[in-house]
C-alpha angles and dihedrals in degrees: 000000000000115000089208084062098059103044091047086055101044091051084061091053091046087053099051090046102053086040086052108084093192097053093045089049098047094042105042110012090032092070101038085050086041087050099034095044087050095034085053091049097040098040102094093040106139098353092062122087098251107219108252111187110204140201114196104196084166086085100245082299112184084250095045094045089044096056087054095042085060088034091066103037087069086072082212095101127043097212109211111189109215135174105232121150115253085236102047093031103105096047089042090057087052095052091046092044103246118161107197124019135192126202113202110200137239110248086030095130095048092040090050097047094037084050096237126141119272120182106214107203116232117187119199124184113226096225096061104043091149089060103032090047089052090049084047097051091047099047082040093050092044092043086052094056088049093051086052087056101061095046110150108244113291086329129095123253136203107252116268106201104052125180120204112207108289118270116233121264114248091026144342097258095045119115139170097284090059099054081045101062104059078049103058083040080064104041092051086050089062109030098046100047098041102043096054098032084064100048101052086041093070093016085064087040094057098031088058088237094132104045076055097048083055098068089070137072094259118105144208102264094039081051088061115039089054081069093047099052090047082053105047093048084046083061097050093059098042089052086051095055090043095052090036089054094045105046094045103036098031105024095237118191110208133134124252104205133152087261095080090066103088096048096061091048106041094037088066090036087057092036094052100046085050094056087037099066094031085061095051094047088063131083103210134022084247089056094043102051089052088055079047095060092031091066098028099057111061089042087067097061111028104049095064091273088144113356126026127274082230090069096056123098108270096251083059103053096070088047076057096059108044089058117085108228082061089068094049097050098043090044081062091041090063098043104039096039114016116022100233101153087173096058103037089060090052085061088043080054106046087043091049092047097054093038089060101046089043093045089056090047093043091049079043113053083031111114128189089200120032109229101257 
């Protein structure tokens, strides 16, 4: 072996890797967006207040009052008081993004002073165990004081306040697997669509394929919408395998309504548009695959793809919702899992809405011949 070799050649390594964006990207900016997107999730883990959204049947009783009240002077929980029905309230905390819910009783005030047992009912969403088992210890650990309380003399007493293990939010047969599939619907909608739509975007460009593809009768925007309908049956079948996987392997529960309709069209209009136009804006297919990550990342891990917007810190939640894969997944969210027509049309309407706007500015800024 000859040192000189080697170092020649390893120079040249050195060389094609700094000139090499994507490299560059997956191997130094990759980590610090991977550790600062998780660090910025988990962060608050444990020291935050985790949302705790409450229903008091027990009609604001002293005893009632008095067991939020110590609720919320640990600062470990944000009580929200909220109206839902008891027979609509775990899918009501699901559509309005609570991670972790409580049902006072009715009955919770005499049962306490006449030392009888009472159930209080505790919800947790799957997808947010950090959040729903620090809302648990903290309604177990104040439960527990009370139970202290109404010892019987010098006697022991059974406890009062008892808490079964917490129902799933939602229903009481979700699982995870169920939160997760509306979320990697979702992720396929955005990765398959953007990464490829940037890359033919400045692949064509250099290759001379558009300024080919000029000299014929099709235009822009038929261009384009051929992608988008590839796309949007793409997305039929991947949804399929998704459902069909779940369901069979996993034995996913989740609802297969017409509803889910516009979100698998409107998720790879908006997708491909998006990639469509990142794709333009670059120069090369190196540059343009960085622009590529740079937008797509984020967009994986902050709009509920794997764990719920709920469980974010609460500077973090409103970063969620301006991006536009938040509004697909969460429009899937409310008519696979919860029923929420309302707000499910709100998302049909947001996505429509930016679909719309990016698909103008892609057909714009797109160019079958590049200015010389």
């Amino acid at each position: 072996m000859k040192p000189a070799r080697i170092l020649a050649d390893l120079k040249i390594v050195i060389r094609s890797y700094l000139r090499n964006p994507v490299a560059l990207f997956f191997s130094l900016i990759f980590p610090i967006i991977l550790i600062g997107l998780f660090g910025a999730i988990f962060s608050a883990s444990g020291s935050s207040a985790a949302p705790l959204a409450v229903e008091n049947f027990d009609h604001n009783s002293p005893t009632s009052v008095a067991f939020l009240a110590a609720l919320n002077n640990t600062s470990l929980v944000q009580i929200t008081m909220v109206g839902y029905p008891a027979s609509s309230f775990a899918a009501d905390l699901g559509s309005n993004g609570f991670s972790a819910g409580l049902i006072i009783p009715t009955g919770f005030q005499s049962a306490f002073l006449n030392h009888t047992s009472v159930n209080l009912t505790l919800f947790a969403n799957p997808t947010s165990a950090a959040v729903a088992g620090q809302a648990e210890y903290v309604i177990t650990g104040v439960a527990n004081g009370f139970n202290l309380r109404a010892a019987c003399g010098s006697q022991t007493c059974a406890p009062v306040i008892r808490i079964p293990a917490p129902e799933n939010i939602g229903s009481q047969v979700y699982t995870y697997i169920d939160y997760l599939i509306p979320g990697l619907i979702g992720f396929s909608i955005l990765t398959s669509p953007m990464f490829s739509m940037v890359d033919i975007a400045s692949s064509y460009r250099k290759e001379g394929i558009f300024r080919a593809l000029s000299l014929t009768p099709l235009t822009k925007s038929e261009w384009l919408l051929s992608r988008i309908i590839w796309y949007v049956a793409l997305t039929f079948v991947t949804a399929g395998i998704m459902i069909g996987v779940g369901a069979g392997l996993f034995h996913a529960h989740v609802e297969l309504n017409a509803g889910l309709l516009p979100f698998l069209v409107l998720g790879p209009f908006l997708f491909v548009s998006l990639g469509m136009l990142a794709g333009t804006v670059a120069k090369t297919p190196e540059s343009a695959a960085l622009i590529g990550n740079i937008i797509t990342f984020p967009m994986m891990f902050l709009s509920g793809t794997f764990f719920a917007v709920s469980a974010f810190p609460a500077y973090l939640q409103p970063v969620a919702k301006v991006l536009p894969l938040y509004y697909v997944i969460d429009g899937m969210d409310q008519v696979m899992l919860f029923s929420n027509t309302t707000r499910a049309l709100f998302d049909v309407a947001v996505i429509t809405t930016l679909a719309a706007i990016i698909f103008a500015l892609a057909v714009r800024f797109f160019q079958w011949r590049d200015v010389e």
